[in-house]
N, C-alpha and C positions, 0 to 999 in steps of 0.2 A: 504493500500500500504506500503511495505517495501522497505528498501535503505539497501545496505551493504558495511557502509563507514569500521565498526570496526567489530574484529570476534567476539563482545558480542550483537554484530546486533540479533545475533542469538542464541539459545539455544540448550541444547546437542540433544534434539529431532531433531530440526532442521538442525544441521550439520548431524546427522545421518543418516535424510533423505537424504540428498544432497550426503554423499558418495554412500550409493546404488543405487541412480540415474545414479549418474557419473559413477560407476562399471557398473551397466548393460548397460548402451548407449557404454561403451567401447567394453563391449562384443559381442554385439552386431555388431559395425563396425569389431570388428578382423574379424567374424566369416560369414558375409553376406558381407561386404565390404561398406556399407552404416548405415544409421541411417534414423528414422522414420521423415517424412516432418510435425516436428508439428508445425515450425514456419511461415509456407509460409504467406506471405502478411505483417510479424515483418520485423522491420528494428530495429540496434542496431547504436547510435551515437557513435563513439570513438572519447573521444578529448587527444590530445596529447600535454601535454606539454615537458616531455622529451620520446627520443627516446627509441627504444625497439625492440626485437625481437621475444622474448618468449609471450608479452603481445597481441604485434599485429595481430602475427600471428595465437596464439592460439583462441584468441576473434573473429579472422575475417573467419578461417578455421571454429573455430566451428558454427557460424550463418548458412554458405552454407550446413554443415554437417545437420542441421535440416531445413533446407530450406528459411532460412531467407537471409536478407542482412543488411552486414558492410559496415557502411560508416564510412572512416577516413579521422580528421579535425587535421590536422598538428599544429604546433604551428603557420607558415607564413598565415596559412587558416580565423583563426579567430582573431587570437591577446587576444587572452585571458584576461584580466584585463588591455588591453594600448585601442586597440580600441573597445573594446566592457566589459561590466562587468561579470560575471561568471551567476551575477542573471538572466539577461536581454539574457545570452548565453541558460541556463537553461529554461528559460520563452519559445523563440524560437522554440526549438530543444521538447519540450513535445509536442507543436502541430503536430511535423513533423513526431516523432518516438516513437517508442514504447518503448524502453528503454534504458539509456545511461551510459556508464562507463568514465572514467576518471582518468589520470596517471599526476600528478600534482606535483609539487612542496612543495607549503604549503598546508599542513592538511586542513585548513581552506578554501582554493578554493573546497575541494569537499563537504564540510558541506555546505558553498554555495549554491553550486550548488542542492543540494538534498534540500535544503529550501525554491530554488525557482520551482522546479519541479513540475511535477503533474505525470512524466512517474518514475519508480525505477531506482536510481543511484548506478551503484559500483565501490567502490576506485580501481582502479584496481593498485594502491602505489601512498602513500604520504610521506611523510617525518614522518608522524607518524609512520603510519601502512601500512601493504602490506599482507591484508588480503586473496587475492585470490592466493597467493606462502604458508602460513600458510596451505591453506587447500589442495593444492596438495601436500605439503608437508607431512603432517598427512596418506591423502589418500594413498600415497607409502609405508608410513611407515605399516598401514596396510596390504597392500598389502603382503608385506615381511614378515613381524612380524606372522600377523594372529590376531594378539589382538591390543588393545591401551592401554586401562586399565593397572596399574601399572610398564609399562614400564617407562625406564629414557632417556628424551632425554639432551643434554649437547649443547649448543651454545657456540664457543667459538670466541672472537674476540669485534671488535665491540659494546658494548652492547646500545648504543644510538642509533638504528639499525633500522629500520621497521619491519624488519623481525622479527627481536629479540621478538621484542613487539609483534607480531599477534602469533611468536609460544607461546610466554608464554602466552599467554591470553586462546589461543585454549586448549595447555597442562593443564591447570587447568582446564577448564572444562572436558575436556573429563578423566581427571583422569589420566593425565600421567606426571610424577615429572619430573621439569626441570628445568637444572643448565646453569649459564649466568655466565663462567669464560672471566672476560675483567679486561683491567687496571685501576690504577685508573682516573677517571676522561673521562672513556668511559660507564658510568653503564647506566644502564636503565633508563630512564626520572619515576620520581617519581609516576606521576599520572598514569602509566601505573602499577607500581610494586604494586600502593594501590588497582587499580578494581583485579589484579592477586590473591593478598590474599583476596580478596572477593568470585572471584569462589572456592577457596581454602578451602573453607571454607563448601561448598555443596559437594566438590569434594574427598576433602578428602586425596587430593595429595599432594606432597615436593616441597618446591622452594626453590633455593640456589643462590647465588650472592656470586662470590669470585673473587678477584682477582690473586689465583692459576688454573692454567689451568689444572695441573696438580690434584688436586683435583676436579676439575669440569669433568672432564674427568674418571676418574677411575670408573671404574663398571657397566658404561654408555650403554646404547642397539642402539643407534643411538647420533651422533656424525656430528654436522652442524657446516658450516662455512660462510662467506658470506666476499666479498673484503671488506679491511682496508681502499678504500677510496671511498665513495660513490658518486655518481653524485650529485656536488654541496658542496662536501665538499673539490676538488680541489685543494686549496688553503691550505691546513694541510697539503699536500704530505709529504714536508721532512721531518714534527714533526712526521707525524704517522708512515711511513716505519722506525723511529728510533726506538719508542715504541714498537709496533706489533707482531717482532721476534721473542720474546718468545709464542707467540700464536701461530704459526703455527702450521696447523695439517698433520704431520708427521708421520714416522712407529715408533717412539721413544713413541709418545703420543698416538697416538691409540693402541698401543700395553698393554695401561692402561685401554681400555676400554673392553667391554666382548668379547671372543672370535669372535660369530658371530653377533659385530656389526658391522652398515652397514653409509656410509657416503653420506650425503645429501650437497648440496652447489647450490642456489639458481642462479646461471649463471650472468654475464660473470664470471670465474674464471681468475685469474693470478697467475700462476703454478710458484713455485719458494716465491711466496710470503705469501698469508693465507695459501696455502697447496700445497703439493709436487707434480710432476705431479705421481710418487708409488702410492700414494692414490688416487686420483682423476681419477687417468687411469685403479687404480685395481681392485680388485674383492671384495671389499667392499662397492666398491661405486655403488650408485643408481641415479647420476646425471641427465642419461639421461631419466628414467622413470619418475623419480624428473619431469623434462621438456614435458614427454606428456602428464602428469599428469593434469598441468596445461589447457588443452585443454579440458580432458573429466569434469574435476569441472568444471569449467568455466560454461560449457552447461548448468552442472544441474543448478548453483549457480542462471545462466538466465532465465532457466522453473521455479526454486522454486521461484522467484521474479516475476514473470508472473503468477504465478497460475496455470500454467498446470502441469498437472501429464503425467508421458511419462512411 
């Protein structure tokens, strides 16, 4: 049995399955309007500790899409760690269902929770990592590009991020060089940049950490952003919208990156603030594929943890 808390859960075989899963069940629904009932009689747990819309919806649309059912446990539902513990939530929830995901706070509640499991658990974002937005991420990026291999992608903002961490984790494996321009005292958490130069190392690919954006930016084939204040970091509002400014992604900064790159921004955006609403609304951007993206992974991410082949 597998869990998919981090995207080194998995290997490049394994993510490569998962994208042509997710590709063909997409093509599938365009083109018949439905998808094959491999889940009937699954049921998926969602626990939520904070809210969402891209996770919910996508996790709960795709279970009916293959015939299964989502059941969502709100935060008011279980009390996560005050009335009930994560282990003893986990312990529960394997009798009942077939497999469960989880949008948590601390890192550590879904390692928990996959510790006490017997069904597969996937992070679906922690404060670490936000491995299932990494991999619809990548998968659009294909989509558009046609390759992965030697492409540069560039993060800019943020680099203490989830996001940040699951693209650089994924980009080194899959072979595609990636730059983290943020300020000082926003870089990558340490233990995430040591496992990066480890894929890097089979991979073969660039990793850059700068605090020019400008630099991180230049030459770039796809060009991410993600909001300056994330849920739960609240409480920075006026230190960061003071720092931040010079990150925005702009037609002044992307105009430093390749002609047909394409801009990714993991949703909710705030337009005026990481990026202008010119970008985000134009014709470089892929936010909204970005966003169904998440739906057709998802599926596979649930059949390759399940075992079934679709």
């Amino acid at each position: 049995m597998k869990h998919f808390l981090s995207i080194t859960d998995l290997d490049k075989n394994e993510i490569w399955q998962i994208f042509k899963s997710a590709v063909k069940m997409k093509k599938e629904l365009k083109k018949r309007g439905l998808n094959r009932s491999v889940l009937q009689r699954k049921s998926l747990a969602m626990i939520f500790e904070k809210p969402s819309l891209r996770t919910r919806v996508s996790f709960e649309v795709g279970m009916a899409q293959l015939g299964g059912h989502a059941l969502y446990l709100g935060p008011s539902d279980i009390q996560m760690g005050k009335r009930e513990t994560a282990g003893d939530v986990a312990k529960n929830l394997s009798r009942m269902t077939n497999i469960m995901m989880a949008r948590v706070f601390d890192h550590k509640t879904v390692v928990e929770l996959a510790q006490n499991a017997s069904v597969p658990v996937i992070n679906a974002l922690s404060d670490l990592e936000h491995p299932c937005q990494a991999m619809a991420d990548l998968l659009t990026v294909w989509e558009h590009k046609r390759k992965l291999e030697g492409l540069t992608m560039t993060f800019v903002g943020d680099g203490e991020n989830n996001v940040t961490h699951s693209l650089a984790l994924l980009c080194a494996i899959l072979g595609v060089n990636f730059r983290c321009g943020s300020p000082s005292g926003y870089k990558m958490k340490r233990e995430i940049v040591k496992k990066v130069k480890e894929e890097l190392q089979k991979s073969g690919a660039d990793f850059l950490e700068t605090a020019d954006p400008k630099k991180a930016v230049r030459g770039a084939d796809v060009v991410v952003t993600d909001t300056w204040v994330s849920m739960g970091d609240e409480k920075e509002l006026a230190k960061r919208i003071k720092i931040f400014p010079p990150y925005q992604i702009n037609r002044k900064l992307m105009l430093l990156a390749k002609k047909d790159a394409i801009f990714l921004h993991c949703l909710p955006a705030y337009r005026g603030k990481e990026v202008t609403s010119e970008i985000i609304d134009g014709p470089k951007s892929v936010v909204l594929d970005e966003a169904e993206n998440r739906l057709h992974v998802q599926k596979a991410i649930i059949l390759y943890l399940l075992g079934i082949r679709y």
